[in-house]
N, C-alpha and C positions, 0 to 999 in steps of 0.2 A: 644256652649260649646266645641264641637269639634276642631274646629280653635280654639281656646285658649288654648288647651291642645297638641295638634300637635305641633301651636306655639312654648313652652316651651320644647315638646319635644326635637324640630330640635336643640334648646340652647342647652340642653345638650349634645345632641350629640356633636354640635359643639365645646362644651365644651371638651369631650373625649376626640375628634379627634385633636384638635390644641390644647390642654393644658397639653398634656401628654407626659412625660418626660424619661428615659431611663426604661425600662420595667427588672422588677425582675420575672423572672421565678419562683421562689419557692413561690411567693407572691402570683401571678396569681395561680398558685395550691391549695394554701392553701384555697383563693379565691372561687375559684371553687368548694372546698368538702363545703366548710360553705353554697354557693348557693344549691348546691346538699339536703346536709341536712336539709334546709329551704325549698326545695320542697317535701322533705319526709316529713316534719313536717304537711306543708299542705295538703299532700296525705292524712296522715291518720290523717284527720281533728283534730289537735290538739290546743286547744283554751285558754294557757294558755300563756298571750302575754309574760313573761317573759322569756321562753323559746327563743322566739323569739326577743325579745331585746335583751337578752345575744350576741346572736349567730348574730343579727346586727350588733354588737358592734364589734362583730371579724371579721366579714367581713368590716366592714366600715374600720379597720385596714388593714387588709389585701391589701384591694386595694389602699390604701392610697400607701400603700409601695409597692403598684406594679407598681408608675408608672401613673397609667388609675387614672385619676380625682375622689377623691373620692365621687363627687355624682353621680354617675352609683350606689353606693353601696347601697342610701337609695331608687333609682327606683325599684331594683329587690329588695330591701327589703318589698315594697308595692306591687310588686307583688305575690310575697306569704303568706303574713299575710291571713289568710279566709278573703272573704270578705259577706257570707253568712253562716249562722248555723242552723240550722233547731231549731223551739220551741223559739227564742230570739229574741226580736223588733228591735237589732241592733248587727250587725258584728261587729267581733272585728278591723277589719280594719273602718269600719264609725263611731266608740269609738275611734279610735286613731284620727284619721281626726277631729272628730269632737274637740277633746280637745288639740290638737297642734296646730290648724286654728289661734286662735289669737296669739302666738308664732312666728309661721312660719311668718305672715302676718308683726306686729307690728315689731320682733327683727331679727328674724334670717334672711330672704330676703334683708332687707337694711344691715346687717352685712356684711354678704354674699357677697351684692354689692359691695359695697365700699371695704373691705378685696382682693375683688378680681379684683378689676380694678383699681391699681392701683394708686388710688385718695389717696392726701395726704391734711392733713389739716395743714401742716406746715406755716405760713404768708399768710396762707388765710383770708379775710375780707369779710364783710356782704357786701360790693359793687362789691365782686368778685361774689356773686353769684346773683346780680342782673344786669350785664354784659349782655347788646342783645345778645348775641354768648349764653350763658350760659340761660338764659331765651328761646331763641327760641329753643334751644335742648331740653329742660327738657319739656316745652310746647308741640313739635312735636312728643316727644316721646308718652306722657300723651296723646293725643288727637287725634292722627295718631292710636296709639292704638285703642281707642275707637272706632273711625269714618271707620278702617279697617275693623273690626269684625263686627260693628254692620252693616256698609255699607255692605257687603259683605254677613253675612245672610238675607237682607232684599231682594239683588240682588236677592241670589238664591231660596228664598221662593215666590217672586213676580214672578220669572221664571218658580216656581214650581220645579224647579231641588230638593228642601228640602222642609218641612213640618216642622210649629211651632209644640212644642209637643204638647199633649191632655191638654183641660183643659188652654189654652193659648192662648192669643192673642192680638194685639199691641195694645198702647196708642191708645183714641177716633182719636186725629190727625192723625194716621196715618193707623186707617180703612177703614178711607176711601181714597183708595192712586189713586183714577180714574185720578184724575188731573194731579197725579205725574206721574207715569206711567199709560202709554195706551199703547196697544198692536194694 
């Protein structure tokens, strides 16, 4: 989970860093107090998420017009929402997450894609997109993906560098990994 989440991090960074365009000073301030008071909100654990969308919504402005890529604006916004309350089976941040997952997943991520990389569907046809060039990218992406992460924690837990969590443990095939790896 870790590599998946770093992953996506480094995107946005890289996002930041190469897709940002001439920097408004007043923007970035304004910027700044709406984070500021979205940490004071969270200090004195205040759990009314509308507060907190409001004051989203102005900073997701804000930085819009400053210039800096406006998703920096919804990562520091996840990071101040609680993400624990004392007396409640779920935070109000694992109530957001949990009811914008199909959103995010389904609409807003392929939006997002396309919007921003500048793919256009003008004289495009269904045999452009079964084109080898175009098939072996979206394949290598799809599965490169997969066989990274999952390659790569099976690497490091068979080396023991990391540990499956509690309560967890792989498919029968590959319990028994003696054959695969030997030490």
């Amino acid at each position: 989970m870790t590599i998946a989440i770093f992953d996506d991090f480094i995107a946005i960074l890289i996002i930041a860093i190469f897709y940002t365009g001439n920097l408004s000073t007043l923007s970035l301030i304004l910027a700044s107090v709406a984070i500021a008071f979205l940490t004071l909100l969270n200090r004195f654990n205040v759990k009314a998420l509308s507060i907190y969308f409001f004051v989203g919504v102005l900073l997701w402005f804000f930085v819009l017009k400053s210039g800096v890529h406006a998703t920096l604006a919804g990562v520091v916004l996840a990071f101040t929402i609680p993400n624990t309350i004392k007396g409640k089976l779920i935070s109000p941040l694992k109530a957001i997450e949990h009811n914008l997952q199909p959103w995010v997943a389904f609409f807003i991520i392929p939006l997002f894609a396309f919007t921003n990389s500048g793919i256009t569907f003008h004289e495009v046809s269904l045999g452009d997109f079964l084109n080898p060039l175009t098939l072996g990218i979206a394949l290598g992406l799809f599965f490169g993906k997969q066989i990274g992460i999952f390659g790569t924690t099976f690497l490091l837990i068979k080396l023991k560098a990391a540990s499956l969590p509690n309560k967890t443990n792989w498919p029968l095939p590959l319990n028994n990994t003696a054959g695969i790896l030997r030490y």
